[in-house]
C-alpha positions as CSV (number, residue, x, y, z in Angstrom):
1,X,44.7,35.3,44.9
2,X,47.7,37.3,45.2
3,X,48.3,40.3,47.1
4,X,50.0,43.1,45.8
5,X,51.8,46.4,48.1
6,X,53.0,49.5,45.8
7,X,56.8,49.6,46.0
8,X,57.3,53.3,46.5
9,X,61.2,52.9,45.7
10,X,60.4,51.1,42.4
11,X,57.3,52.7,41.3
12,X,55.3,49.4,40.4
13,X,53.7,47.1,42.7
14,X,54.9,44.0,44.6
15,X,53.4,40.6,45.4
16,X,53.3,40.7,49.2
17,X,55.4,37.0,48.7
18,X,58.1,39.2,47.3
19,X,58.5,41.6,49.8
20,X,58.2,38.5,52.7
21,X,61.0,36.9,50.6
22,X,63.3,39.9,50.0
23,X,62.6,40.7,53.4
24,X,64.3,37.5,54.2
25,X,66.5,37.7,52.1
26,X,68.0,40.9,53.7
27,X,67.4,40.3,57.0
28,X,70.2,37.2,56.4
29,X,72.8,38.4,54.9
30,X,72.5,41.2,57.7
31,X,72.8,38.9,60.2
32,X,75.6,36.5,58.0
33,X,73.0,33.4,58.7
34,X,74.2,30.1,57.1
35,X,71.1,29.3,55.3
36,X,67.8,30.1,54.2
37,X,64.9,28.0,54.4
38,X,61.7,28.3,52.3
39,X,58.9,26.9,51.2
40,X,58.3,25.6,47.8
41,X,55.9,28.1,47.2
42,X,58.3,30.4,47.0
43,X,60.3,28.5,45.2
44,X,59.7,30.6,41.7
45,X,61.1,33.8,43.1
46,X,64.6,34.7,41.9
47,X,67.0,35.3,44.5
48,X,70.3,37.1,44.3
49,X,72.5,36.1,47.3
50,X,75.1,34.0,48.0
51,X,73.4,32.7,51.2
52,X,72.7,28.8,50.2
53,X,69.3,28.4,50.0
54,X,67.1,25.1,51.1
55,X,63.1,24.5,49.4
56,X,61.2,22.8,51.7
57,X,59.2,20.0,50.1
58,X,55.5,20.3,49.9
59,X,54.7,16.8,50.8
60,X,57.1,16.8,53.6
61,X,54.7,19.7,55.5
62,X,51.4,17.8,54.1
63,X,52.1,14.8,56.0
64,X,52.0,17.0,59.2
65,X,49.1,19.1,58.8
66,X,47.5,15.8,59.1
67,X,48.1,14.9,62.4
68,X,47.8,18.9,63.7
69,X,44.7,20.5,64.5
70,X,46.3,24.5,64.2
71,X,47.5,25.9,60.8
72,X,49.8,28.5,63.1
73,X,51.1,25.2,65.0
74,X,51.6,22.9,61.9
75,X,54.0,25.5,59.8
76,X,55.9,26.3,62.6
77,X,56.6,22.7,63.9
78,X,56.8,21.7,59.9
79,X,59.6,24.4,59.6
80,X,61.5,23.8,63.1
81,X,61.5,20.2,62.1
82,X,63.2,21.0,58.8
83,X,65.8,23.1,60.4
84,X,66.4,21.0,63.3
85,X,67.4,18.6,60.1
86,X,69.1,20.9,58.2
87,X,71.3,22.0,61.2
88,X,72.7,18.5,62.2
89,X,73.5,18.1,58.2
90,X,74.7,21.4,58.0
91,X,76.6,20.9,61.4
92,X,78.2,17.6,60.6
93,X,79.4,18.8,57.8
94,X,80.8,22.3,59.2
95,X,78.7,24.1,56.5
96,X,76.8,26.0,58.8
97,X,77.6,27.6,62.1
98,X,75.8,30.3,62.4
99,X,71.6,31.7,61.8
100,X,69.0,30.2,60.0
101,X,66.6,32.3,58.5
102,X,63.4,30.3,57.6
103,X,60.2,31.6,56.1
104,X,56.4,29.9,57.3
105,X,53.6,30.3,54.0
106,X,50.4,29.1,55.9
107,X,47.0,29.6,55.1
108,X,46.5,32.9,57.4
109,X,49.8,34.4,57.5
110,X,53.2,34.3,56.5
111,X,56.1,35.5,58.9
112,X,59.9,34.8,58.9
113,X,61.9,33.3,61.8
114,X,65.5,33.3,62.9
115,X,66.6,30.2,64.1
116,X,70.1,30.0,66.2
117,X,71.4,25.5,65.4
118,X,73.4,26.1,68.4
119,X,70.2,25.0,71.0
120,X,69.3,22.4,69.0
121,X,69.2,19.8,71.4
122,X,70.2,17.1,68.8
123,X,73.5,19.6,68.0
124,X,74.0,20.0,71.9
125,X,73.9,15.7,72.3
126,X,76.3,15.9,69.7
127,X,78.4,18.6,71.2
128,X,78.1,16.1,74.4
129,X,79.6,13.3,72.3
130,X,82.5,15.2,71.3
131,X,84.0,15.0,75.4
132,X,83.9,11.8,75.1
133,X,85.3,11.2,71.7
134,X,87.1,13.1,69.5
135,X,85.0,15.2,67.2
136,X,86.5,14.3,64.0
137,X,85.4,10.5,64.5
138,X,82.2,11.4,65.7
139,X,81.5,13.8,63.0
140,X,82.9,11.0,60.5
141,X,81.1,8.4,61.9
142,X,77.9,10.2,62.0
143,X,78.3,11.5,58.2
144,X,79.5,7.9,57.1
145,X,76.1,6.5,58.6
146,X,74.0,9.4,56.8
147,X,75.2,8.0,53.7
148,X,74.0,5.0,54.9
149,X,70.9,6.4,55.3
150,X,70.3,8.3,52.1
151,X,72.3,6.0,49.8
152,X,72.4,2.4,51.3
153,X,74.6,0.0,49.5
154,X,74.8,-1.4,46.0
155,X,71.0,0.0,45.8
156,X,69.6,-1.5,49.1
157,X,69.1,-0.2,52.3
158,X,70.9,-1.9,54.9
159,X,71.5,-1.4,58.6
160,X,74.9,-1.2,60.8
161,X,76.2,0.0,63.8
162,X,79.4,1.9,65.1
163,X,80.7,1.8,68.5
164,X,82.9,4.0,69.2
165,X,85.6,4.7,71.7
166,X,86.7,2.3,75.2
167,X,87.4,0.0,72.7
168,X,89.2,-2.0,75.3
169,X,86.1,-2.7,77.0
170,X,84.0,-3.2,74.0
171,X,86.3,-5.7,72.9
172,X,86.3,-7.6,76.0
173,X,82.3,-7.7,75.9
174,X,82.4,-9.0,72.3
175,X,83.6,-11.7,70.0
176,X,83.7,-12.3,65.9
177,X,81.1,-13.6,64.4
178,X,83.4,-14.6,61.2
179,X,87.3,-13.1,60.6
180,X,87.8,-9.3,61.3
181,X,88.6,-7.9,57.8
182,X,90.3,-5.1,59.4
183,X,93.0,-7.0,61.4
184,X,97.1,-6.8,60.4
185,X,95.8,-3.8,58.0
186,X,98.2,-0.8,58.1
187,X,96.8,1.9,60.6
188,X,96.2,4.8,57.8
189,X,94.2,2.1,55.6
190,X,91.6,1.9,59.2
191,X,90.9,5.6,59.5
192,X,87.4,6.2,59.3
193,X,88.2,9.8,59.5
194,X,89.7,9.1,56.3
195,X,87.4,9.2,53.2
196,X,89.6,7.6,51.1
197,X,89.0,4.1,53.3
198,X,85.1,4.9,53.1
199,X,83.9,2.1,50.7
200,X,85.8,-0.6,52.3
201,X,83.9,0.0,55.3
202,X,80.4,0.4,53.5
203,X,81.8,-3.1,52.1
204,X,82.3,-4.6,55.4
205,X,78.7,-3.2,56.4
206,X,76.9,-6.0,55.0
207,X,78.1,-8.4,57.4
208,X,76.6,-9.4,60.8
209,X,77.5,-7.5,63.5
210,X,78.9,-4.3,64.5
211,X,81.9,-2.1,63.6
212,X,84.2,-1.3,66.8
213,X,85.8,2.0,66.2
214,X,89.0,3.3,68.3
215,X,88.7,6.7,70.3
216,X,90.9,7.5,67.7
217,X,89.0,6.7,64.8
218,X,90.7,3.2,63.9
219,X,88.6,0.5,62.7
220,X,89.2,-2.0,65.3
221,X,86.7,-4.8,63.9
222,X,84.1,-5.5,61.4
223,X,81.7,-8.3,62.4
224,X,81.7,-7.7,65.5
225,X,79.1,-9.2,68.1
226,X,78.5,-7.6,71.1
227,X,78.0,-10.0,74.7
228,X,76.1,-7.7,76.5
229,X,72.6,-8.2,78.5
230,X,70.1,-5.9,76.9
231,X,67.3,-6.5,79.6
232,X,68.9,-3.6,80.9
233,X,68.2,-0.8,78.3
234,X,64.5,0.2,77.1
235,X,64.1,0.6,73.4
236,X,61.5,1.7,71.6
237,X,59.1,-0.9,70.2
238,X,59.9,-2.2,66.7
239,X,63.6,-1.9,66.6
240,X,65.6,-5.1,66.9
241,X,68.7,-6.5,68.5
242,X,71.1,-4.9,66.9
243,X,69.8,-1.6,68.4
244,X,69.2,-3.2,72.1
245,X,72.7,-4.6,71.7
246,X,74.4,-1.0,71.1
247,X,72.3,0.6,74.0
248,X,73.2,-1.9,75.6
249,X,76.9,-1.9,75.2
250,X,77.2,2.2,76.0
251,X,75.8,1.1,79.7
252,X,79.0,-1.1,80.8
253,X,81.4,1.0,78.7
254,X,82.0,4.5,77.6
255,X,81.4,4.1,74.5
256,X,78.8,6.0,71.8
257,X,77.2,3.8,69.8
258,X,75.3,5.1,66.5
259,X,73.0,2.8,64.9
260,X,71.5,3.0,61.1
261,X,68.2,0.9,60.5
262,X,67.6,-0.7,57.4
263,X,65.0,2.3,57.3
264,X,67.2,5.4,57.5
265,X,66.7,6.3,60.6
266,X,70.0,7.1,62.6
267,X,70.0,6.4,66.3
268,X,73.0,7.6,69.3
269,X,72.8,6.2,72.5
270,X,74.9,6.9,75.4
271,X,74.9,5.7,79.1
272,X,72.4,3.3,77.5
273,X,70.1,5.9,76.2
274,X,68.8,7.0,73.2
275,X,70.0,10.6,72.7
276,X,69.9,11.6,69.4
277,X,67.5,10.6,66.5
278,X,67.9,11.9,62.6
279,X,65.0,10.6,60.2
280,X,67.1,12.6,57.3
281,X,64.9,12.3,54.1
282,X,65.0,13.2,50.5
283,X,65.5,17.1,50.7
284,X,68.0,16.6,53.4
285,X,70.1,14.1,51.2
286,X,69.7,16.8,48.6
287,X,71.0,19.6,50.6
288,X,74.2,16.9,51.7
289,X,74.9,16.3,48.3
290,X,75.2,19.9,47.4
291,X,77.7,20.5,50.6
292,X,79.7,17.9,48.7
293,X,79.7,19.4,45.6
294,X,80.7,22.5,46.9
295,X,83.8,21.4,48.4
296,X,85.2,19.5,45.9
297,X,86.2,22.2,43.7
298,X,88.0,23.9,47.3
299,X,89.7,20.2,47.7
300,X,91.1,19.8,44.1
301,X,92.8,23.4,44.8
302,X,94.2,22.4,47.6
């Protein structure tokens, strides 16, 4: 059943969805937020602002509710979930830096929140990264592997690693498995924070091993194995060696090390822990795509 309120400024009535959304809408582009989350069920409301806006996929908040007992409990973990998301995408990326405003349609009420990306811890343990390497590789790495994740290769999943930075160290601790694709290569052509050289490392992906990935953001080695002992890390049950290996390898080095299952599932570890963890999913690759697509018209310009 919808509910209507009588819009004294118009002089008609308004579904009380409408008002929530314009509400929403408004209260963004007050604040200058980044982006605007809502749920499909609002989805069939036109919207006139330039503020991008994300729909939250039914199914995505189904599979929740099922494991939560309180409506008021499942929406808002369902929607801080989905920002949390949306803000390492977004902050990878550089396409949003500031508020999120996100709107919660449950059975018993709707509100609207304002969400600030900046505490999110996974965008803090990525801000941690940064001291230790330089942000542009880590932000290249990380969006590299979330291709990985949404896209896979040559229509298949597959899984890989980076480690990156002390690549001294790393080195030492680790021998080819079969000739490094990357050596005697001209140091622009090994720049990960180089698009352009992209596809020859999602080519080099399908072999064993890791990639070992300069401070600096040069491909050191494809193919890599790492000599480590990984009784000394704690993993979480299911994963395999490659992921004990990188935890592993970030506990006698300073290195990051970020892993992509075969799943999609990105993992960071540091100090031999697991700090970060990015399950990205369909609506996220949607919302990645569309940063894309927006900036290619800005890149041709330039």
């Amino acid at each position: 059943m919808r509910v209507h309120l009588y819009n004294y400024e118009r002089g008609d009535f308004m579904r009380i969805d409408e008002a929530i959304i314009r509400s929403a809408v408004d209260i963004a582009e007050r604040i200058q937020a980044s982006a605007i989350l809502l749920p499909d069920s609002y989805a069939s409301e036109e919207l006139e602002t330039c503020i991008p806006v994300v729909v939250l996929p039914k199914k995505a908040s189904d599979l929740v509710y099922q494991t939560m007992p309180s409506s008021t409990i499942k929406e808002k973990t369902v929607l801080q979930e989905h920002i949390r998301k949306l803000a390492v995408v977004g902050y990878l990326e550089g396409a949003i830096s500031g508020l999120i405003v996100g709107v919660i349609d449950a059975p018993n009420f709707d509100s609207i929140v304002v969400y600030d990306p900046r505490e999110s811890h996974a965008v803090k343990s990525m801000q941690e990264c940064e001291k230790i390497v330089c942000s542009d590789v880590f932000r290249a790495v990380m969006s590299l592997s979330l291709e990985f994740a949404l896209e896979g290769r040559e229509g298949r999943h597959i899984g890989t690693a980076f480690i990156i930075g002390d690549e001294k160290n790393v080195l030492e601790r680790s021998h080819q498995l079969l000739l490094n694709p990357f050596k005697g290569h001209a140091r622009h052509t090994r720049l990960i924070t180089n698009k352009d050289n992209w596809e020859t490392i999602k080519e080099f992906a399908q072999l064993d091993g890791v990639f070992v990935v300069s401070g600096e953001g040069v491909m050191c080695a494809s193919g890599r194995y790492l000599d480590v002992d990984a009784r000394s890390v704690t993993i979480l049950q299911g994963l395999g060696g490659r992921h004990a290996a990188s935890a592993a390898i970030t506990a006698e080095t300073d290195a990051v090390a970020v892993v992509v299952s075969a799943s999609g599932v990105i993992r960071v570890y540091q100090d031999r822990e697991q700090i970060i963890v990015i399950e990205p999913g369909e609506w996220v690759g949607r919302f990645y795509r569309n940063i894309l697509e927006s900036d290619e018209p800005s890149q041709s310009q330039t």
